[in-house]
N, C-alpha and C positions, 0 to 999 in steps of 0.2 A: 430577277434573282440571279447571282452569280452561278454559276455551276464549277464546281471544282475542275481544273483539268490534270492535278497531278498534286501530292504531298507531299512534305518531309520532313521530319522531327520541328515543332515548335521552337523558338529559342526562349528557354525558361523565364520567368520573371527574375529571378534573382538575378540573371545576367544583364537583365538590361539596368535593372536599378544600380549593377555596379558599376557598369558604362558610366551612369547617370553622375555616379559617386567620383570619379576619375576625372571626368570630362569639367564637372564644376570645381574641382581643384586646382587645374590647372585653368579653368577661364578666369580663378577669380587673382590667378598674377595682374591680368592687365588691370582691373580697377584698386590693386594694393598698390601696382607701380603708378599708376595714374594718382593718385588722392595722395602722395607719402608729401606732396607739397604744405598742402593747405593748413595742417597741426602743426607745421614750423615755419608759417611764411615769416613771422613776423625775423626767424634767423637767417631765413633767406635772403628777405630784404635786406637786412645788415650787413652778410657777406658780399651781395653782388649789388648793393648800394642802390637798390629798388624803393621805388613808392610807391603805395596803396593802389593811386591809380596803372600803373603797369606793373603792378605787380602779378595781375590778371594776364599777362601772356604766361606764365611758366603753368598755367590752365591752356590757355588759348587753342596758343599752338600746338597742343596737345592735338587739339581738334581737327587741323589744316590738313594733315595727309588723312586723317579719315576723311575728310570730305571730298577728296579726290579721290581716295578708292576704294571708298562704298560701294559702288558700283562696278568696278573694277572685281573685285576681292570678291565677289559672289560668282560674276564669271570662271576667273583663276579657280574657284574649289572646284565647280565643276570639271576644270580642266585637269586639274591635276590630283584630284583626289582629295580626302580629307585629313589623311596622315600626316603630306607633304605640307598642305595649309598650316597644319600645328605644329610642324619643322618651322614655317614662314611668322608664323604667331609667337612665339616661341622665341625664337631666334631673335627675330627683331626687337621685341622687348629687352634681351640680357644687353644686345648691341647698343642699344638707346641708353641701358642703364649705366651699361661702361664708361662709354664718351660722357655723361653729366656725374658719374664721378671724379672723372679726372680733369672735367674742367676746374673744379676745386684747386690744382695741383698745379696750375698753369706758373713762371717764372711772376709773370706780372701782378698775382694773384688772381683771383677765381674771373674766370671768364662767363660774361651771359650769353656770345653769341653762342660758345660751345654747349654750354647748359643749353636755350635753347635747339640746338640742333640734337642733342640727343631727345629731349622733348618728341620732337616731329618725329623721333625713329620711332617711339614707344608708341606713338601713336599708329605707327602702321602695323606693329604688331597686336593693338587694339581691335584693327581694322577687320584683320585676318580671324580673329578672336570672337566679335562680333558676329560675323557670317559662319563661322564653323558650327560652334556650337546649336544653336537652331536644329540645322542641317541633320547632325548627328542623333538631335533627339526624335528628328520626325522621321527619321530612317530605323529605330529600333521600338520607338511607341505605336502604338494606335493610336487615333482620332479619340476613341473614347477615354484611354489617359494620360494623352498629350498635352491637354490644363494641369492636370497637376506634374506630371515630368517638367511641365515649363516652369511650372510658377516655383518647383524645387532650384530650378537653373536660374529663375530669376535672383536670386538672393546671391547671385556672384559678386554682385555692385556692394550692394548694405554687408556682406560680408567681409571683402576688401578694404572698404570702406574704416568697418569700424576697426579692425585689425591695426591700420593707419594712423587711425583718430588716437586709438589708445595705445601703441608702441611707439611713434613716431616720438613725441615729447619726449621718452623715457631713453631711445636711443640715440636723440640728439642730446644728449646733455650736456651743458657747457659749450652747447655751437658746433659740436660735431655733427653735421648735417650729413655726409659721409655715409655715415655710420646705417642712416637708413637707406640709405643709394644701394648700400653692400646687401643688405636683407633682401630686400626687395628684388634685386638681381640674383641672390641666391636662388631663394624660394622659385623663381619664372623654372631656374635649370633644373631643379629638382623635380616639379612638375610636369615638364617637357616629355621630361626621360619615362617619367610614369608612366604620359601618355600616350607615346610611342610602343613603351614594352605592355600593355595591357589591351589598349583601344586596337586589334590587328585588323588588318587590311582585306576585311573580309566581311559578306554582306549578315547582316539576320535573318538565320532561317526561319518562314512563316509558311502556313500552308498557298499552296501556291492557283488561284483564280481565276479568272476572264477579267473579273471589275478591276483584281489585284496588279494585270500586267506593268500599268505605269507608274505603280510603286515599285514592283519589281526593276524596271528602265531607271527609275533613279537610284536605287541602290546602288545596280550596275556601273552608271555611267558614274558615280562620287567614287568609290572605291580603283576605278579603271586605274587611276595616274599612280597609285601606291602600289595596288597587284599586279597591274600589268596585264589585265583582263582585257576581251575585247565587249565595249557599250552596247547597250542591247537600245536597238534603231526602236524610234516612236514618234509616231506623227506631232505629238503636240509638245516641241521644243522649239520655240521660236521665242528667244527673248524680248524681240518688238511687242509680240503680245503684253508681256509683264511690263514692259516700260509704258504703254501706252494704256493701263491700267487706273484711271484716277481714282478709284479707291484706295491702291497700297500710297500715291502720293499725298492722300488725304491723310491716311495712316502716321504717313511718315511727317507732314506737318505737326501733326498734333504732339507727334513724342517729341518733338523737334523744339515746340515750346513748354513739354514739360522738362524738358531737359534743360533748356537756360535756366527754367526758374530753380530746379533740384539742384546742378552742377555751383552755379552762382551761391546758393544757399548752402552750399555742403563748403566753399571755397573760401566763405568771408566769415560764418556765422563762428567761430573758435577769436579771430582779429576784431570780429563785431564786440562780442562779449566782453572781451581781455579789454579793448579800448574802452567802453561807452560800461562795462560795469567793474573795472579795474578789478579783475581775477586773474590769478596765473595762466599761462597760456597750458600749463596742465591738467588745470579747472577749466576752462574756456573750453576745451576740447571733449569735456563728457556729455556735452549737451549734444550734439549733430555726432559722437556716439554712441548716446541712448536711441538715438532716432536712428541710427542704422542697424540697430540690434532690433529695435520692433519691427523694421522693414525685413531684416530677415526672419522673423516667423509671418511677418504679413504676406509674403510674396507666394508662398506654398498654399499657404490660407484662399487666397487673390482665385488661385489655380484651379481648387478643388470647389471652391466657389461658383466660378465661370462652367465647369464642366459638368453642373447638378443642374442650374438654372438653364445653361444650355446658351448663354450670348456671351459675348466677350466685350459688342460697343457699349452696351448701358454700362457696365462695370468701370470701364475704363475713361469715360467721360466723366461720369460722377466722381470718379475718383480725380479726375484733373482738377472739376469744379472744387471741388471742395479744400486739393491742395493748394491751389491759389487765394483762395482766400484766407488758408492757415499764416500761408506769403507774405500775403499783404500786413497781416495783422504782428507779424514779427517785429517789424520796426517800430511800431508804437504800443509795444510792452513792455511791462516790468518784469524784471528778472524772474520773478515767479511766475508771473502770467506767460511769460518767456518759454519755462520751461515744461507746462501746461498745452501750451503750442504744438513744441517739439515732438512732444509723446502722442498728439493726437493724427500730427501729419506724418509722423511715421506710421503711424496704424494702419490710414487712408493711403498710404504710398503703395501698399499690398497690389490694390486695387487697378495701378496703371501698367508699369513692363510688362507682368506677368500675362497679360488682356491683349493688351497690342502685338510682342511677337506673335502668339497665339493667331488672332488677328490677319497679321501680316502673311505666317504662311498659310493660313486657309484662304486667304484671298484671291490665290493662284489653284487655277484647275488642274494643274503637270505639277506631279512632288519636285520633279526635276529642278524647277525653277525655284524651290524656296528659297535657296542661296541668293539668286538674285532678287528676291522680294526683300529679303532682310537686309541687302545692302540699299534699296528704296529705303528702308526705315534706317539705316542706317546714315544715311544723307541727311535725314534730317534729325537724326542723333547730336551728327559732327557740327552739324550749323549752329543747335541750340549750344554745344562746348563753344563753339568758336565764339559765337558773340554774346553768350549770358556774361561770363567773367568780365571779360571789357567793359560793357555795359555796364553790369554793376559797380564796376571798382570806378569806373568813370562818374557815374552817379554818384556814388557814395564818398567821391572826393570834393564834387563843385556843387551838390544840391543838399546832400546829407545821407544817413542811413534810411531815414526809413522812407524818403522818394526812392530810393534804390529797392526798397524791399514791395514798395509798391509797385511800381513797374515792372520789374520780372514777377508779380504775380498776377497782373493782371495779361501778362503775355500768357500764362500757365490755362487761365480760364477761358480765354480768345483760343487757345488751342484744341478745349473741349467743344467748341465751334464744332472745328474744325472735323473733327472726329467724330461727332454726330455725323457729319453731312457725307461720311464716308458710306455709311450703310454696310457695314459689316457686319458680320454676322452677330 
């Protein structure tokens, strides 16, 4: 049993749940700026004279610097804090957002190297975005309501998400594509400054234990680069350790193939509709934002869930299983049955982010390293971005729709493999 060695004032619930409130505001820029493609590729493609099959890089690449500094970027918090990380989060996203507005603007008209190159910026501040949040909530929750802290933060994605799905048509209208470039970049600096002037550079007071020291170590050393504090030394900071972990890489496989098959599905399914059942691309677009609307009360749900039964792998494999098969079945339904689909894999989508962060930082013995374990899951985040679009969009131009819709989900259920085999908790 711990023995107390010393107390100091609790830090209230209400502060932390408003952390909780701040922090998910501002994560959910990077998936509003990430997704404002996919509701108007089809004007995408007509300004920068794209097709179906590459049409999938202005996803892609999205992916490519998170896949290089997932691991990176978990380091960095540690190293410099986690104020400065959402300066880096932040920042890079309004940057990315800038350069792919102004490629619009170019003499010769719209540019795609430039579009994508601010692409790749937004993705680093994705990256950053990624690893912070996590961080922050396993530094002001407990283990006991860190399911549902998490599975509240999961719902950054299906919130973005749908915000995109259903403003993006309405602020493109007439082809001003722009128009959501500008939102989008807004909303990142608004949030920024939130997070900055609320989230301060200072640890949560809890009472303070023997078992508690290396919670306390990681507090210390996340906050260091922002206050200017000195890190409180603990033996068990060795990142070899977390890299040489094949659990969190197991982990990180598995979100890696639910991620093709989600990212892919959330990317084509609005261009699927519009073509194959002739809808407005304004109608096209309520279907994959109905399912990002379930997924945000699913994901809390997912949390609260995981944290009663007490496991996070069964939840989140079943929930893999089951969204792959919703997948597969996509392409070979009818509008109705379609839309029957949609509603049910959003439900089930509750069931996976919310399980695997979770997951991911209890798989690490030192709090210190949760940063670095999320960018493990993070790697295989950026993988499943980098190659689901391509993939699909390449299927789905030389084999048809619904081999497209079948093979990313039969990668979706090959990933709940995966994640069994991890043995997490």
């Amino acid at each position: 049993m711990a023995m107390n060695t010393g107390t100091r004032p609790r830090t209230s619930a209400r502060t932390a749940w408003f952390v909780l409130v701040i922090l998910l505001a501002f994560s959910i820029a990077a998936p509003l700026n990430q997704s404002k493609a996919p509701p108007i590729l089809p004007i995408l493609m007509d300004a920068f004279h794209l097709t179906v099959g590459n049409s999938g890089l202005l996803m892609s690449v999205y992916a490519m610097t998170g896949l290089i500094l997932a691991l990176p970027a978990g380091l960095i918090l540690q190293r410099v804090g986690f104020r400065m990380t959402g300066l880096l989060a932040g920042g890079a996203i309004i940057i990315g957002v800038v350069i792919g507005y102004l490629s619009g603007n170019l003499p010769g008209g719209p540019g795609i190297e430039m579009m994508l190159t601010g692409r790749v910026i937004e993705g680093v501040g994705t990256s950053f975005m990624a690893v912070l949040a996590p961080v922050v909530i396993a530094m002001w929750f407990t283990v006991e309501k860190r399911g549902s802290a998490m599975g509240i933060w999961s719902a950054w994605v299906p919130i973005g998400n749908t915000t995109m799905l259903l403003l993006a048509p309405l602020l493109a209208h007439d082809g001003q594509w722009q128009t959501v470039w500008g939102f989008g970049g807004l909303y990142a600096l608004i949030t920024m400054v939130m997070f900055i002037a609320v989230i301060k550079p200072k640890a949560p007071v809890l009472p303070i234990t023997v078992g508690d020291i290396g919670a306390a170590a990681v507090t210390s050393a996340l906050v260091t680069g922002a206050a200017g504090a000195t890190p409180v030394k603990h033996p068990h900071g060795n990142p070899l350790e977390v890299l040489r972990n094949p659990k969190l890489w197991l982990i990180g496989l598995a979100f890696g193939c639910f991620v093709m098959a989600s990212v892919s599905f959330s990317t084509y399914l609005p261009t699927y509709v519009s073509t194959v059942f002739k809808l407005p691309l304004s109608q096209a677009a309520l279907l994959p934002s109905i399912n990002s609307m379930i997924i945000i009360i699913a994901c809390p749900l997912g949390g609260i869930l995981s944290d009663r039964v007490g496991t996070r792998r069964k939840l989140f494999v079943l929930g893999m299983l089951l969204c792959g098969g919703m997948v597969v079945s996509m392409g070979l339904s009818s509008l109705p049955v379609l839309a029957v689909v949609v509603v049910i894999h959003g439900a089930i989508t509750g069931l996976v982010p919310t399980n695997i962060f979770s997951a991911g930082v209890e798989a690490v013995n030192d709090e210190r390293q949760s940063g670095l374990a999320m960018g493990i899951i993070m790697v295989g985040q950026s993988i499943g971005m980098l190659v689901g679009p391509i993939l699909f969009g390449r299927l789905a131009e030389t084999a048809g729709w619904p081999a497209a819709f079948v093979c990313v989900g039969a990668v979706c259920m090959l990933g709940g493999v995966a994640g069994w085999m991890s043995k997490a908790r």
